[in-house]
C-alpha beads as a LAMMPS data file, in Angstrom:
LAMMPS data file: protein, C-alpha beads

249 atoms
248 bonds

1 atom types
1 bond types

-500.0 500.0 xlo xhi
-500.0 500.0 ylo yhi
-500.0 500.0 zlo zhi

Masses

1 110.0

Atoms # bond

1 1 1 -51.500 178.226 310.246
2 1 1 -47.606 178.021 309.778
3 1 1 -48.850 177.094 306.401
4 1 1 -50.376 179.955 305.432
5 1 1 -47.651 182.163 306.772
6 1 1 -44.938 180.583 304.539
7 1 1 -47.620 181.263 301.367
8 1 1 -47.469 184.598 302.497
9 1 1 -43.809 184.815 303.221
10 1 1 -43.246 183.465 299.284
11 1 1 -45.889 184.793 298.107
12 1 1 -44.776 188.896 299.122
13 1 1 -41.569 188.590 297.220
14 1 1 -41.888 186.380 294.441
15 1 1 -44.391 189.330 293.656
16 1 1 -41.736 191.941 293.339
17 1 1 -39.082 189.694 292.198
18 1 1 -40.825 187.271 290.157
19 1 1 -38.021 184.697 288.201
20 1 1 -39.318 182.324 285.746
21 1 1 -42.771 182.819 285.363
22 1 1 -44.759 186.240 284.380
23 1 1 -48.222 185.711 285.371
24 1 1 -50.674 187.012 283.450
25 1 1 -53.359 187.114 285.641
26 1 1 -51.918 186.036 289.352
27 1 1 -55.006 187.335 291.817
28 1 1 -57.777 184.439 289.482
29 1 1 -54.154 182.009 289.749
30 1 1 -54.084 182.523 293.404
31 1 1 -57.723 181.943 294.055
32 1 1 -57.743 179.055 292.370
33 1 1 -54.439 177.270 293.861
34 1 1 -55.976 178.508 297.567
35 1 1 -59.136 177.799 296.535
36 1 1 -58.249 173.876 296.055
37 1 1 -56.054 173.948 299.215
38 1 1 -59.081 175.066 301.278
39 1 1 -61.298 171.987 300.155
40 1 1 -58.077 169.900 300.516
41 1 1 -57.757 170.481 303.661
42 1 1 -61.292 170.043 304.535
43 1 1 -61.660 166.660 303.385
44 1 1 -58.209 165.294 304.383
45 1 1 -58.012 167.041 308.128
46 1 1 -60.708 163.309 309.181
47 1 1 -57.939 161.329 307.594
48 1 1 -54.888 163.274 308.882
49 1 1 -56.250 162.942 312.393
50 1 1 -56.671 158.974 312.354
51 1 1 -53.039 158.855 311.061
52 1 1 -52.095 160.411 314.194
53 1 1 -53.785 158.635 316.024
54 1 1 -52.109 155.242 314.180
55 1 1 -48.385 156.916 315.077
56 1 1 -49.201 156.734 318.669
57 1 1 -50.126 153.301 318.376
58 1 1 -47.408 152.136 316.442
59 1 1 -44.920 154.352 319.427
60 1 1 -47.624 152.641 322.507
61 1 1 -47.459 148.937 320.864
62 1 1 -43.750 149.383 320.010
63 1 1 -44.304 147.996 316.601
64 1 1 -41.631 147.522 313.740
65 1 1 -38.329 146.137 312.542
66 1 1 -36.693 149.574 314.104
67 1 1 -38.370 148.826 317.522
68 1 1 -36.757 145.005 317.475
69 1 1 -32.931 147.022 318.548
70 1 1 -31.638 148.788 320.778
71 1 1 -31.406 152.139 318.997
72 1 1 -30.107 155.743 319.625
73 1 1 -33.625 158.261 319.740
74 1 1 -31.663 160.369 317.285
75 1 1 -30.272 157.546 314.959
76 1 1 -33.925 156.098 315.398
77 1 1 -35.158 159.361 313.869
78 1 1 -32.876 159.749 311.153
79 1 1 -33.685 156.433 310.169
80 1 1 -37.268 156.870 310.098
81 1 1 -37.002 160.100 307.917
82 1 1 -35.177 158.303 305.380
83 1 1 -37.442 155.404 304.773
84 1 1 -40.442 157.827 305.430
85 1 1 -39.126 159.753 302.452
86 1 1 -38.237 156.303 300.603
87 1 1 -41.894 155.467 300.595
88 1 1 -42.802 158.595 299.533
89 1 1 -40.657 158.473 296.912
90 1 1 -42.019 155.306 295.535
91 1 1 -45.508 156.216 295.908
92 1 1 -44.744 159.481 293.907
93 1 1 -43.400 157.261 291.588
94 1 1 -46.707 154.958 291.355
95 1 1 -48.769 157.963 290.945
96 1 1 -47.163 159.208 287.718
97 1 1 -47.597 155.258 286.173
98 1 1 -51.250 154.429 287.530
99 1 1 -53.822 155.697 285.520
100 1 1 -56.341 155.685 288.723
101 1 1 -53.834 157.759 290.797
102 1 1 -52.602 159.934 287.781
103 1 1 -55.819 161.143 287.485
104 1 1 -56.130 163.044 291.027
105 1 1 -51.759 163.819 290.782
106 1 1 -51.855 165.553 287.373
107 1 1 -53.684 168.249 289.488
108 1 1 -51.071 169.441 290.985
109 1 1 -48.845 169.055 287.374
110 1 1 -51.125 171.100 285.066
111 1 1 -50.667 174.416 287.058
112 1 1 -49.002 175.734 284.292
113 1 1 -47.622 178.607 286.008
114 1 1 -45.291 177.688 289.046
115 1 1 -45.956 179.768 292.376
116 1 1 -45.673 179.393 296.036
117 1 1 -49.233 178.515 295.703
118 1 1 -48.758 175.535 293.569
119 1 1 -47.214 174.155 296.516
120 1 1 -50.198 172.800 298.024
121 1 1 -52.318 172.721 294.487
122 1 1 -52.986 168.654 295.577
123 1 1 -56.067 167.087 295.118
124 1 1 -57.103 165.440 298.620
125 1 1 -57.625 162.412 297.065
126 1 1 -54.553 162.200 295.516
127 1 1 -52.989 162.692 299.396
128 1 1 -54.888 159.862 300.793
129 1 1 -53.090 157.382 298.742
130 1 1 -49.622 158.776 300.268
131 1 1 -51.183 158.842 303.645
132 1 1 -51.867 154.707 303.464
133 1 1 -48.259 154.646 302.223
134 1 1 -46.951 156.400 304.784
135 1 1 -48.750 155.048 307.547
136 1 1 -47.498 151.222 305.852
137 1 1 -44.094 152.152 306.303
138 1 1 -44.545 153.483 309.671
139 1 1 -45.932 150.207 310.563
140 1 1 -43.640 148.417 308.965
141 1 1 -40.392 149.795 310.204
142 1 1 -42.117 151.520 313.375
143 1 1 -41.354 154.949 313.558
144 1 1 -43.837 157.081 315.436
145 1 1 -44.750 160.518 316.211
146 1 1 -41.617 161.946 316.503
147 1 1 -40.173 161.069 313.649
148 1 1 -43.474 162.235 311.541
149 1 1 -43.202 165.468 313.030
150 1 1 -39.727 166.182 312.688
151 1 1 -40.160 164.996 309.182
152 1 1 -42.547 167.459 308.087
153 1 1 -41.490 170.534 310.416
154 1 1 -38.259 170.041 307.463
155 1 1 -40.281 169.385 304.779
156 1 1 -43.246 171.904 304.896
157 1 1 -40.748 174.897 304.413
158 1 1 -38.871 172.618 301.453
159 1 1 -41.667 172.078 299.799
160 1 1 -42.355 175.812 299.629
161 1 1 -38.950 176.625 298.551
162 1 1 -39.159 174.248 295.645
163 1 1 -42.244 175.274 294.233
164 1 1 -41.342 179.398 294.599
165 1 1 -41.369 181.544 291.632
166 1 1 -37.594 182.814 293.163
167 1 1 -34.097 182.873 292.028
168 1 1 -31.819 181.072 294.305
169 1 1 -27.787 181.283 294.251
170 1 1 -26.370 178.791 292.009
171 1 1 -24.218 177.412 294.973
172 1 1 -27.440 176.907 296.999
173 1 1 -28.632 174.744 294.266
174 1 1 -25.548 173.116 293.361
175 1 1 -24.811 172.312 296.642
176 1 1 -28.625 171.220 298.434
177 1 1 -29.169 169.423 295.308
178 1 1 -26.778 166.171 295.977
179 1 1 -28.755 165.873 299.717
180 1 1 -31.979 167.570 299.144
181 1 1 -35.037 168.059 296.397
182 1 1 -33.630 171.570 295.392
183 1 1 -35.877 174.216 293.579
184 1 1 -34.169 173.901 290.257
185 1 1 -34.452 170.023 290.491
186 1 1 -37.977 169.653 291.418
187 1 1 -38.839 172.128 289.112
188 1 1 -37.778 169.710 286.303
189 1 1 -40.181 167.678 287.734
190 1 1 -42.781 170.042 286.687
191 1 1 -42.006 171.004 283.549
192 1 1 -42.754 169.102 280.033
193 1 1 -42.199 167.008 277.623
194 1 1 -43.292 163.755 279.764
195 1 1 -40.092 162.286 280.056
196 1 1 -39.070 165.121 282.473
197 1 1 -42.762 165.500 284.383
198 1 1 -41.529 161.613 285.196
199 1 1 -38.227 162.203 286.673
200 1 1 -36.898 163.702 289.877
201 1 1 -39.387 162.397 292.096
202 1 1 -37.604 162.784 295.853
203 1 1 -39.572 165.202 298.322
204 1 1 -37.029 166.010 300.108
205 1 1 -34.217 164.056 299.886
206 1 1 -32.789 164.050 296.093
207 1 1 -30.566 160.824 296.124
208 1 1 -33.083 158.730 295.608
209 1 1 -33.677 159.577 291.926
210 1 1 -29.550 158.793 291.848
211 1 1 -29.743 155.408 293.354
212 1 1 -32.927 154.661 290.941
213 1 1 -32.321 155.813 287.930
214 1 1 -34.846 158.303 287.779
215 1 1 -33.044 161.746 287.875
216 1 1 -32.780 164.149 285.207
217 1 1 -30.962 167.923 285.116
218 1 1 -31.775 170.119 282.406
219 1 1 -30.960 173.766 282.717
220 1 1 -33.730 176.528 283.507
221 1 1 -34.519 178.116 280.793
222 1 1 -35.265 174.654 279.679
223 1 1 -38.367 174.745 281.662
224 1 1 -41.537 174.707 280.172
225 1 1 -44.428 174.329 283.525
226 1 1 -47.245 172.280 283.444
227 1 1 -48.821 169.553 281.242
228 1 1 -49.140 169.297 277.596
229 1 1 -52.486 168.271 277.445
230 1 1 -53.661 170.465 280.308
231 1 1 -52.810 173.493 278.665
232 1 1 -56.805 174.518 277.618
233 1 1 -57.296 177.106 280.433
234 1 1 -60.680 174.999 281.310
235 1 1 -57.989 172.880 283.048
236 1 1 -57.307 175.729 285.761
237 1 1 -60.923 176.314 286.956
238 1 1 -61.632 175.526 290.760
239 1 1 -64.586 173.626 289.520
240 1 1 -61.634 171.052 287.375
241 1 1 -59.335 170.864 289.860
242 1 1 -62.244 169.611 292.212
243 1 1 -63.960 167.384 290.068
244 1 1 -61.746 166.959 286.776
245 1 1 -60.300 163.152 288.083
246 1 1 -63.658 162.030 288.402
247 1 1 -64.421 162.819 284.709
248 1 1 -63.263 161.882 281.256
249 1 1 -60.756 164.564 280.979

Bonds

1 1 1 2
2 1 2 3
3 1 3 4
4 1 4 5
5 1 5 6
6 1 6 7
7 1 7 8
8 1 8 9
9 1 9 10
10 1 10 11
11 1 11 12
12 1 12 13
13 1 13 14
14 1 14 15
15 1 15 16
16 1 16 17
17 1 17 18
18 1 18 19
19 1 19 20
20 1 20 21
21 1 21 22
22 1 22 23
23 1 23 24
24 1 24 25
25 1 25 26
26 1 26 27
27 1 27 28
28 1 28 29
29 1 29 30
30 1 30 31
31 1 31 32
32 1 32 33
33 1 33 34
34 1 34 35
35 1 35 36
36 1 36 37
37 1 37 38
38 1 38 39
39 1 39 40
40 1 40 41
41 1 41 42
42 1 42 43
43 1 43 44
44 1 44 45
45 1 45 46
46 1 46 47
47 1 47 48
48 1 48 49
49 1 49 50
50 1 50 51
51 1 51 52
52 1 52 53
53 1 53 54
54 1 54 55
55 1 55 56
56 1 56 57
57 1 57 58
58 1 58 59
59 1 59 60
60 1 60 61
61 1 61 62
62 1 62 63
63 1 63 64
64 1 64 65
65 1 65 66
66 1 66 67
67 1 67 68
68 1 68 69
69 1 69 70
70 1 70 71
71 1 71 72
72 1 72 73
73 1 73 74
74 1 74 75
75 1 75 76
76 1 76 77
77 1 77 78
78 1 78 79
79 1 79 80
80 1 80 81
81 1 81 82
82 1 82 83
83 1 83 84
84 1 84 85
85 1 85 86
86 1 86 87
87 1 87 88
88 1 88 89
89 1 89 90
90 1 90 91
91 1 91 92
92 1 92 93
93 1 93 94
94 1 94 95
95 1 95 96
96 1 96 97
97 1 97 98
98 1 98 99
99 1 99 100
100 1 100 101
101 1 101 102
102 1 102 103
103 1 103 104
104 1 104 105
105 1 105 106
106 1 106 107
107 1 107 108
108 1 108 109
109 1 109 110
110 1 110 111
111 1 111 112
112 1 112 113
113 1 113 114
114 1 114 115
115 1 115 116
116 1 116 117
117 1 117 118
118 1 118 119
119 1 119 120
120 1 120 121
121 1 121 122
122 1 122 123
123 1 123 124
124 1 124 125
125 1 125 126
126 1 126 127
127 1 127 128
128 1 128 129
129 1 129 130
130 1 130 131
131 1 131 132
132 1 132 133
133 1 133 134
134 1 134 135
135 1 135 136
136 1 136 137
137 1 137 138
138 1 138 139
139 1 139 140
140 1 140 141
141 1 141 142
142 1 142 143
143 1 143 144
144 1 144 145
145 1 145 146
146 1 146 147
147 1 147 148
148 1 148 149
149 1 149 150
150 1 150 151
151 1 151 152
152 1 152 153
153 1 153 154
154 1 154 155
155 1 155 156
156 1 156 157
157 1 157 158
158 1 158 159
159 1 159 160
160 1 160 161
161 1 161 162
162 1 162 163
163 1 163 164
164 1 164 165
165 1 165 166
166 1 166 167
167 1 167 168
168 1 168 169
169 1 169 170
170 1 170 171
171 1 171 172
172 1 172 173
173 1 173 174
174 1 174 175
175 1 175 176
176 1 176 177
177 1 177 178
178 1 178 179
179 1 179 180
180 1 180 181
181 1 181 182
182 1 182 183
183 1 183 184
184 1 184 185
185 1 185 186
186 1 186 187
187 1 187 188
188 1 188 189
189 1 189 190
190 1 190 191
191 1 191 192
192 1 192 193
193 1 193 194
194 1 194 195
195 1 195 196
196 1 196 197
197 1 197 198
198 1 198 199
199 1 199 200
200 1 200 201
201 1 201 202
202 1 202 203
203 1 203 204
204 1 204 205
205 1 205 206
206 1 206 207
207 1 207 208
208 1 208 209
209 1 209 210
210 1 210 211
211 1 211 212
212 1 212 213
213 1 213 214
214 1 214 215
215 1 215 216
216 1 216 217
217 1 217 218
218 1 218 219
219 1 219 220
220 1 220 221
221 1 221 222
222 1 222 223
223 1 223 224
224 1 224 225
225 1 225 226
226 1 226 227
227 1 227 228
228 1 228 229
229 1 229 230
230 1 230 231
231 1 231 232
232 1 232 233
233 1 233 234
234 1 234 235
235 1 235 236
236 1 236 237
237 1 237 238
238 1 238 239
239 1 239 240
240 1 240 241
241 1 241 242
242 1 242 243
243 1 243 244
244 1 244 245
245 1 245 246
246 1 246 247
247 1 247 248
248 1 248 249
């Protein structure tokens, strides 16, 4: 439900003080962004709860290379955030080169007109794969529950705040930017030609498109959403979004 209430939080004043995008038609934008999110979470709430279930076994059967020392809870937790995030930032990076992940990820890049909303515009399949990758490093490493939920009680809001159709201060974003995935630089990851839509891939840290090469910074009025061959508006339907990556597209 905390979910919900940040869409509506976003949602309310990007309404009155919209920044980059003017929508032309927002309420049949809105439907179709919640629309997804509602099947989304239908079909990956099964999955979700047998990757808890995996976390408690990894914290019961003290498994990983973090569980082999003597560790600090806190610096344990820190740690596990960070190469939680590294994995996800590798797996984002997977999905935008494998043609059989691309195809359920480019559902969240075509929204052509950045919201709150688009926030959670993911096609369930396409959070599965990060799911296996997530629960790898877990098992790998061996963080457990804690960690995971710390991890995304931070990242839920950021991933709100990046995606929001508001103006932030310029030393918010110049500042966040060299720690976390700011608004400004995550919205370069949405925008076009391709060479940008493949950049800037951190979810919520930001360094590790520094250490890897893979960062880019182009101003905002530089920003053109979405993806140039998603731009047919038969691209937005709820009906696409659901079943587009299992057809030639």
């Amino acid at each position: 439900m905390k979910i919900f209430g940040y869409i509506s939080v976003f949602f309310f004043f990007e309404t009155f003080w919209p920044y980059l995008v003017k929508f032309e038609n927002r309420k049949r934008h809105t439907v179709r962004n919640i629309g997804l999110f509602l099947f989304y979470i239908v079909v990956t709430t099964p999955v979700n709860y047998v990757a808890a279930s995996w976390y408690n076994f990894i914290d019961a059967q003290h498994w990983g290379i973090l569980n082999l020392f003597t560790i600090n809870p806190t610096i344990k937790i820190i740690l596990g955030i960070m190469l939680m995030d590294c994995g996800d930032y590798f797996y984002h990076r997977l999905s935008h080169r494998s043609k059989l992940i691309w195809r359920f990820h480019k559902i969240h890049h075509s929204d052509s007109q950045m919201d709150s909303t688009t926030a959670y515009r993911f096609h369930p399949f396409d959070n599965i794969g990060l799911v296996i990758t997530e629960l790898t490093t877990a098992s790998i490493f061996g963080y457990g529950v804690d960690t995971v939920v710390i991890y995304f009680a931070i990242y839920l809001p950021v991933l709100m705040i990046q995606h929001t159709n508001l103006k932030f201060p310029n030393w918010f974003e110049k500042i966040s930017e060299y720690v976390f995935a700011s608004p400004n630089f995550h919205r370069i990851h949405h925008s076009h030609p391709r060479y940008l839509t493949d950049s800037n891939y951190g979810a919520l840290l930001s360094f590790w498109d520094r250490l890897f090469g893979t960062y880019q910074g182009v101003p905002p009025e530089k920003f053109q959403f979405g993806l140039e061959d998603a731009k047919d508006n038969k691209y937005q339907t709820l009906w696409h979004l659901i079943t587009g990556p299992f057809r030639n597209q």
